[in-house]
Every structure is written in C-alpha cells, then in structure tokens.
C-alpha positions as a Markdown table, in Angstrom:
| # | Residue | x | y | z |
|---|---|---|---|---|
| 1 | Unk | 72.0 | -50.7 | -58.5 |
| 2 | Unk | 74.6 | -48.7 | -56.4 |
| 3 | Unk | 76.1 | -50.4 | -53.3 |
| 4 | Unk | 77.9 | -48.4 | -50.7 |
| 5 | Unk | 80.5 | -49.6 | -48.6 |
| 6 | Unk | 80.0 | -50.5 | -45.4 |
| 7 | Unk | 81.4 | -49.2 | -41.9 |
| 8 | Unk | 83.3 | -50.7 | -39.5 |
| 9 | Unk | 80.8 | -49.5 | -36.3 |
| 10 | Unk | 77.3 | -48.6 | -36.1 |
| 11 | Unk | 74.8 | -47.8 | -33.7 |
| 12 | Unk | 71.4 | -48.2 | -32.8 |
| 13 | Unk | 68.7 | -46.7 | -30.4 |
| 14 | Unk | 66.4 | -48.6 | -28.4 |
| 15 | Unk | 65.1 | -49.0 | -25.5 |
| 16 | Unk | 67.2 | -50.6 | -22.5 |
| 17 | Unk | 64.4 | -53.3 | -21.9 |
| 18 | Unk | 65.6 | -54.7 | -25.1 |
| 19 | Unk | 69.1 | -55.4 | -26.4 |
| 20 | Unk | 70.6 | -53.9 | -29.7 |
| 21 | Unk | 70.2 | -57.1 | -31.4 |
| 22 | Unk | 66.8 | -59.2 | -29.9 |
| 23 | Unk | 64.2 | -59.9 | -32.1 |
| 24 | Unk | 62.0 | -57.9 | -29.6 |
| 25 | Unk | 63.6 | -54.8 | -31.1 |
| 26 | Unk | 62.5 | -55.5 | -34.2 |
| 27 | Unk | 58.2 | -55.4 | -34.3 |
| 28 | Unk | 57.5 | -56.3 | -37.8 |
| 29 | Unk | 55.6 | -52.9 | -38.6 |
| 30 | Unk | 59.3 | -50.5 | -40.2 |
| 31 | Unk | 59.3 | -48.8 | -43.0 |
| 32 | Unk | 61.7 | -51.5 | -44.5 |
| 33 | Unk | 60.2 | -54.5 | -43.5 |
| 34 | Unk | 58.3 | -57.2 | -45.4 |
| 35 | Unk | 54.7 | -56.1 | -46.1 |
| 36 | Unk | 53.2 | -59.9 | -47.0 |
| 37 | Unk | 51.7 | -61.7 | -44.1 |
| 38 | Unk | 53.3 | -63.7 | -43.0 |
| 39 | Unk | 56.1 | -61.9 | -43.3 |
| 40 | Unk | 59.7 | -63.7 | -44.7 |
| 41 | Unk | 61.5 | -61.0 | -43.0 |
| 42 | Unk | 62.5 | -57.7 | -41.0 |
| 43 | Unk | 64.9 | -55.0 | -40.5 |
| 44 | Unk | 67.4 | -53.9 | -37.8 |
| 45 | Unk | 67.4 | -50.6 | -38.2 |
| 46 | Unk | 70.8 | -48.9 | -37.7 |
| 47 | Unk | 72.5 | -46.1 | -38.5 |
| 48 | Unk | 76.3 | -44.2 | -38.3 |
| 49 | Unk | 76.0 | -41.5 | -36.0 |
| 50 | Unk | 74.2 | -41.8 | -32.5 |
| 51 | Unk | 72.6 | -38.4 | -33.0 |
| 52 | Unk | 71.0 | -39.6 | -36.0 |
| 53 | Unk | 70.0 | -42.7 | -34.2 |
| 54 | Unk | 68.3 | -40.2 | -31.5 |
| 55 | Unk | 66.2 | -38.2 | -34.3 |
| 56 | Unk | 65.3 | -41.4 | -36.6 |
| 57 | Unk | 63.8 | -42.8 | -32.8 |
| 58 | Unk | 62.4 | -39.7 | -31.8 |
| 59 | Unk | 61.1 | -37.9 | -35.2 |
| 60 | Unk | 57.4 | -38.7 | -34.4 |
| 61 | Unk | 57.8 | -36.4 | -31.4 |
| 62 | Unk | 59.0 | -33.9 | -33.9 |
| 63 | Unk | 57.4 | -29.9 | -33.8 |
| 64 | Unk | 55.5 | -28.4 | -36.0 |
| 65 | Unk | 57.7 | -26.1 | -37.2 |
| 66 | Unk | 56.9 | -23.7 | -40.4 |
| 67 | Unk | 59.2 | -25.1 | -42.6 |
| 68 | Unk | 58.2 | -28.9 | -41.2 |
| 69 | Unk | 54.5 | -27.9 | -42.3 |
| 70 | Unk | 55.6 | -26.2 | -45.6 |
| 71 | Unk | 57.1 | -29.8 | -46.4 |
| 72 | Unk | 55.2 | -31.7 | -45.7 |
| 73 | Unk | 52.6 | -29.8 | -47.5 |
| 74 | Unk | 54.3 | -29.6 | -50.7 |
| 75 | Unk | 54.2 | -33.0 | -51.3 |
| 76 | Unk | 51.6 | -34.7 | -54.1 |
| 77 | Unk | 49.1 | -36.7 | -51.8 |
| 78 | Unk | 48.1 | -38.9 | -55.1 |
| 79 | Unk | 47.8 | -42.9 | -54.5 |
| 80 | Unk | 46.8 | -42.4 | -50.8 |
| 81 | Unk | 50.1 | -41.9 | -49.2 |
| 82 | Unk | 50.1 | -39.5 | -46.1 |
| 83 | Unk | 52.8 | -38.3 | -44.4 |
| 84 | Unk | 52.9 | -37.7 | -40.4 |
| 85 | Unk | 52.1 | -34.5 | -39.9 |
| 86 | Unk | 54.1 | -33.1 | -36.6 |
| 87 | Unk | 51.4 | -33.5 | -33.6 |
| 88 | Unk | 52.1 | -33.2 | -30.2 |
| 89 | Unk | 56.0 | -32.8 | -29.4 |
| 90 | Unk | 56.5 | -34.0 | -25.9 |
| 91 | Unk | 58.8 | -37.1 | -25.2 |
| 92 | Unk | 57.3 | -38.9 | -22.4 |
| 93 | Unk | 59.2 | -39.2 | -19.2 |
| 94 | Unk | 59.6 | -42.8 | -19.5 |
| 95 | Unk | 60.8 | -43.0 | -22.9 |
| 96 | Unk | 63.4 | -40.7 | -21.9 |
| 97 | Unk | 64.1 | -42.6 | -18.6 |
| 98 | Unk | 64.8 | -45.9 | -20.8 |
| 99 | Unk | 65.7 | -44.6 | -24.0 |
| 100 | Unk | 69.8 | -46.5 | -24.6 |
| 101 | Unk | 72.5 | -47.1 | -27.4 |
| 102 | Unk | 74.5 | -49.3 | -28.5 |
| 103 | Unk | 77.7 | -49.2 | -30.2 |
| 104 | Unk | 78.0 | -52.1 | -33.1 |
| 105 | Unk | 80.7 | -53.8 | -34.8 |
| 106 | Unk | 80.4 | -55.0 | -38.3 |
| 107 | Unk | 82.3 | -58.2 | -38.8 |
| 108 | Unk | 82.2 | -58.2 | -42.7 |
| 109 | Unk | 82.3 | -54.8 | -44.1 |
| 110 | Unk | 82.8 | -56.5 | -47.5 |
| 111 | Unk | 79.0 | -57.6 | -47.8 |
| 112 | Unk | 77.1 | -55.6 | -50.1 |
| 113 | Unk | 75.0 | -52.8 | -48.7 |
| 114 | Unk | 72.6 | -51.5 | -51.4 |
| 115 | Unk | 71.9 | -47.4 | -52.0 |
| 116 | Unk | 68.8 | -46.4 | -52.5 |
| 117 | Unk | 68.5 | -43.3 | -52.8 |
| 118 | Unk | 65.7 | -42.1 | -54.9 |
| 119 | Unk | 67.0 | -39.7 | -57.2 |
| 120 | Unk | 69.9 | -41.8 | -58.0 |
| 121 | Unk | 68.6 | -45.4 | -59.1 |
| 122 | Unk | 64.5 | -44.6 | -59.4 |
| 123 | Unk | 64.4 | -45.9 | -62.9 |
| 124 | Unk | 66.6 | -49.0 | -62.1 |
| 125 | Unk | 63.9 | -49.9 | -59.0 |
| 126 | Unk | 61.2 | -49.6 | -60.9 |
| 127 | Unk | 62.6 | -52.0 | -63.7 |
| 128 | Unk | 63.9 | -54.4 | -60.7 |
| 129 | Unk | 60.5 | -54.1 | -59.1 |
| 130 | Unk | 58.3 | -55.1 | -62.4 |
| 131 | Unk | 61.4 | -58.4 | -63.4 |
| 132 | Unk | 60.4 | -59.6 | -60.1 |
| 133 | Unk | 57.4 | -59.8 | -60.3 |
| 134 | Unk | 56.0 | -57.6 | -57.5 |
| 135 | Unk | 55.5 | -54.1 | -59.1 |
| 136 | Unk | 56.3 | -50.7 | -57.6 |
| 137 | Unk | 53.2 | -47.7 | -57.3 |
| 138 | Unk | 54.2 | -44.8 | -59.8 |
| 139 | Unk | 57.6 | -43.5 | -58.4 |
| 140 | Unk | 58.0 | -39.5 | -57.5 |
| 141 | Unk | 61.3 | -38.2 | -55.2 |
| 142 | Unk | 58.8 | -37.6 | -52.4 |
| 143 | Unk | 57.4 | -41.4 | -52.3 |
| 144 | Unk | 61.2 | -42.2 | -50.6 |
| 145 | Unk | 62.7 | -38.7 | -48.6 |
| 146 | Unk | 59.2 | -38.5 | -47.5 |
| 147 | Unk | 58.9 | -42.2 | -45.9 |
| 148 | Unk | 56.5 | -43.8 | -48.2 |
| 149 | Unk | 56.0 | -46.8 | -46.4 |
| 150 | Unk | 54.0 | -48.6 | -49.3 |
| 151 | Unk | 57.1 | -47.8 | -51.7 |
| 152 | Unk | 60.1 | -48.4 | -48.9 |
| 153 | Unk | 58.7 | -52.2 | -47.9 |
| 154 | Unk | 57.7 | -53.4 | -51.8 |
| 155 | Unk | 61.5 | -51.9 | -52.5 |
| 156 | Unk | 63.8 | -54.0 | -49.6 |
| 157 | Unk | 61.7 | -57.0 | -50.8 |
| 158 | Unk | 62.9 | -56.8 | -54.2 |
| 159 | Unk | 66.0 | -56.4 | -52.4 |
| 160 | Unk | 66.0 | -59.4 | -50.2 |
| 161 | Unk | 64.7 | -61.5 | -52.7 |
| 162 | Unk | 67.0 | -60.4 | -55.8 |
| 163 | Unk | 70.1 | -59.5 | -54.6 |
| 164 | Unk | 71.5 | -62.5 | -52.7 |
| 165 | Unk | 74.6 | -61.2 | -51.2 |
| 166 | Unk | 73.2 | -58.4 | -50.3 |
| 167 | Unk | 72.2 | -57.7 | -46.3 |
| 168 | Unk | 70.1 | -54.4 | -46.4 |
| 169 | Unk | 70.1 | -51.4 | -47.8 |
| 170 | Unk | 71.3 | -47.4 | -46.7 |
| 171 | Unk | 69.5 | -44.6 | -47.5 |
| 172 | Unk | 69.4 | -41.4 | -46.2 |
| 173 | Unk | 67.5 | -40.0 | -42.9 |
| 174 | Unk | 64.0 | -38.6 | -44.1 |
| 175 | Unk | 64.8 | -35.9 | -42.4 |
| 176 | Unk | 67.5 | -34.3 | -44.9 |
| 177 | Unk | 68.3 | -31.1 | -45.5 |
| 178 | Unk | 71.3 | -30.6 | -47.8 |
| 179 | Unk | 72.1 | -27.0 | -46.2 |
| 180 | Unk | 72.6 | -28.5 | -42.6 |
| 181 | Unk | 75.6 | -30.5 | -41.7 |
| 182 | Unk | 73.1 | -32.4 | -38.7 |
| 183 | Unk | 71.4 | -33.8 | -41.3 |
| 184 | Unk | 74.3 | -35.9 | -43.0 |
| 185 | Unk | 73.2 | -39.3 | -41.2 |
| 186 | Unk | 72.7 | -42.5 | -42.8 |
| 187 | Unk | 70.6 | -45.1 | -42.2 |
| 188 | Unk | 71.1 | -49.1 | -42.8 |
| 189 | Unk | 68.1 | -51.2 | -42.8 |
| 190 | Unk | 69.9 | -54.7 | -42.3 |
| 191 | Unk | 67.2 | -57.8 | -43.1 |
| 192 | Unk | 66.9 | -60.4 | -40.7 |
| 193 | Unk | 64.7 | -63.5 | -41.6 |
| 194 | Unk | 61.8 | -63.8 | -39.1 |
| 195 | Unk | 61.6 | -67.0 | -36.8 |
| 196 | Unk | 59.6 | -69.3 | -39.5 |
| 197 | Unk | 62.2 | -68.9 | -42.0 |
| 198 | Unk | 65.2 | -69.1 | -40.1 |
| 199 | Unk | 66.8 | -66.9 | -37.6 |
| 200 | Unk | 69.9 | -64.3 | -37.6 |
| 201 | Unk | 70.9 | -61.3 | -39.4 |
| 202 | Unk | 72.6 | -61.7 | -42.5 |
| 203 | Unk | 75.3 | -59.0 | -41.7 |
| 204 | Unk | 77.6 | -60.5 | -39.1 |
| 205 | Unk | 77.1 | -57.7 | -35.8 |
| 206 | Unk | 78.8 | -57.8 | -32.6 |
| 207 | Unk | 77.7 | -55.2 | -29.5 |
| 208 | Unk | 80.8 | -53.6 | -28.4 |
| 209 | Unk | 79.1 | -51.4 | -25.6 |
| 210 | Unk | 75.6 | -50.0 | -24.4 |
| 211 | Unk | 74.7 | -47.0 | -22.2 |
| 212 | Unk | 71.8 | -45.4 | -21.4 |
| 213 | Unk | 70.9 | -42.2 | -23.6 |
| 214 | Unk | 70.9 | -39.8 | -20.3 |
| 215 | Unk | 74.4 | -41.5 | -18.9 |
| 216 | Unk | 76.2 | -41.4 | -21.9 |
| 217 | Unk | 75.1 | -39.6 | -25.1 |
| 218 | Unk | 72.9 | -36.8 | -23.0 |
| 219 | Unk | 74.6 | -33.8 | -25.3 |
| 220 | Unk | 73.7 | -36.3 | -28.7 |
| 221 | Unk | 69.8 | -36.4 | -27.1 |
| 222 | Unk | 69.8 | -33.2 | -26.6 |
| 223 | Unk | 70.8 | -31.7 | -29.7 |
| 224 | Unk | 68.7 | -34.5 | -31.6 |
| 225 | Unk | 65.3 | -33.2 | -29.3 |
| 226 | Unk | 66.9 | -29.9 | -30.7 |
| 227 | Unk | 67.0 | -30.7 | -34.1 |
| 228 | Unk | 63.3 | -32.5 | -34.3 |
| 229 | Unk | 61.8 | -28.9 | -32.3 |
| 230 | Unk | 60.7 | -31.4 | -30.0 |
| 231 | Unk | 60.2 | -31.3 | -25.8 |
| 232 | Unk | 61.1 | -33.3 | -22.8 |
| 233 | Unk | 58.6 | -33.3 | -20.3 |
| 234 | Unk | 61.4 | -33.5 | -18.4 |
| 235 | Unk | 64.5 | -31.7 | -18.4 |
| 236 | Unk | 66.8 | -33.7 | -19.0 |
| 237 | Unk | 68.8 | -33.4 | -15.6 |
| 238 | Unk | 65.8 | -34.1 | -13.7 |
| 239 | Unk | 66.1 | -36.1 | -10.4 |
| 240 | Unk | 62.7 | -38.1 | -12.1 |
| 241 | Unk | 64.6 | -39.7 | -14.9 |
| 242 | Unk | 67.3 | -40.7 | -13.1 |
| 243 | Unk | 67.5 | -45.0 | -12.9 |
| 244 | Unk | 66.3 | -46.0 | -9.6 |
C-alpha cells in the first residue's frame, strides 16, 4: 500500500467547548472509525489546510447546487449506500459563535501515514481486506470520493489492525474537484484506541495555538461557507456572534 509522508503542522476544527485533542472531540460515529461494538478504536480527524478543515466541518451545510445534485446523482446506489443529498444550507448561529482551530504539531513525521486513495490501491484493499479476515463490499471509485461510510470504517480497520506502525491514513476531501485549486486539501484520519483498550493517539501531536474561527481564520470561514454554497444565518460580522 502507498504511504505518504507526513507534515510537520496540521490542523483541526472543532468546537471551542472541546480541545483539539480530548476524547470528547472524537464521538465514535466518523467515517474512519471502528464499526464493531464495542469499538477498539477512533479517529482524530485532521487535515493540512484550515480552509479545508472549515469545509470537511461544515459540508453537511453544503447548497444544493446543480452540479452538487448532478453528482451526487450520478453515482450507482447498488448495496444500499446513500449519499447526503445537500438539504438545508444554513449554519446556525451558534455553531458559528463556537466554531475554533487549532494549529498541530507533529512530533514524528517519520510514522507511516497510509494513502488511500481509491483509484490508486483499490485492488490492493480489497486483497488486504479478504487476508484479514473482515471482507470489503464490492469496490467502485464512488464507494470512497463519495464517503461510503460502510467501505471507509471496514478499510481503517484493516488498517489498524494490519499495519502496525502505521497511525492513520490520508485521503483526499470528498469534496474534490481536480479543476479547482480549493479543492487540493487532505485529510488524515489519525487512530486513537478508545478508553477500554488503552488511551492516546498513536501519532505523537502537540497543540501549538487555538483561536476562534471568527477571531482568527474569518477570511478561511468565509471562503470555505463559499466554497460549500452554504449560509450564515448570520453575517459573519454580526454584533450576535461575537463572545460575550
């Protein structure tokens, strides 16, 4: 399998209630987290631009744009896999008024990161998935850049569980589009073992700062509510959001 090299800083988004790294931040319920129950482990989700960050936190606010829908609808429904179809757009007010980031530094950028990428290591997955033991549904392109969640948590647990160096895996916003230079984000899914079998990420992180969204990174915010076609129900300079 491809591994990618890691960076030296990345960032997350989260609410300011809850700090970069807490358990808290993590529910259980990602697209890259353990799907047995109970669960042996979850995922941080990170990624290396804050912008990106913004849209991966945001994208079920997302519009309903035409070429959203025409997507969307291209995609072969078979094995009960649906994706989120764009609904209603506005961020709340309070999301808005907590939303934060936080700036991480990777201690070990030696420790192997594993690509997955579905059009470049399908065939390897599926081979991985069946030698383990734990099978893979039939693979298409779609079942990953369109955030198969069946597919996506069956493939970090062949992850976790066969690659033992290995502390997450990158793979590419679901919202890529080769054509737009936005779009060039990357997301790291780094496992954490859940508090019955043991605690701690396996990739050593240290925060280096954390702002709120509307203090610091407004013009990232705003061009990721951009991006998604999505609403404040707010604008963004409004007295309301402000932190008491």
């Amino acid at each position: 399998m491809q591994k990618r090299q890691l960076p030296e800083h990345l960032y997350r988004a989260h609410v300011n209630a809850e700090g970069p790294l807490d358990p808290s931040s993590a529910t259980g319920t990602g697209r890259f987290d353990d799907f047995r129950v109970p669960a042996h482990f979850h995922v941080l989700y990170t990624g290396d631009s804050i912008e990106g960050c913004f849209i991966e936190k945001l994208q079920r606010y997302r519009g309903s744009d035409d070429k959203a829908r025409a997507i969307l609808e291209a995609i072969d429904h078979e094995g009960g896999f649906e994706p989120v179809i764009p609904g209603d757009n506005v961020i709340p007010a309070d999301l808005l008024r907590k939303l934060a980031a936080s700036c991480l530094r990777v201690l070990d950028v030696t420790r192997d990161i594993i690509q997955v990428d579905a059009l470049q290591s399908i065939m390897q997955l599926r081979t991985l998935g069946l030698a383990a033991g734990i099978g893979l549904p039939e693979l298409r392109p779609a079942d990953v850049l369109q955030s198969n969640y069946d597919y996506s948590r069956r493939l970090s647990t062949i992850i976790f569980e066969t690659q033992s160096n290995a502390v997450g895996s990158a793979s590419r916003s679901s919202l890529d589009d080769p054509s737009d230079t936005k779009a060039m984000h990357t997301n790291y899914n780094l496992f954490r073992a859940t508090p019955q079998n043991g605690s701690g990420l396996r990739l050593p992180l240290e925060r280096v700062e954390t702002n709120r969204a509307l203090d610091r990174y407004r013009s990232q915010l705003d061009s990721a509510i951009a991006f998604l076609g999505a609403k404040p129900a707010l604008p963004l300079d409004h007295p309301d959001l402000a932190v008491p």
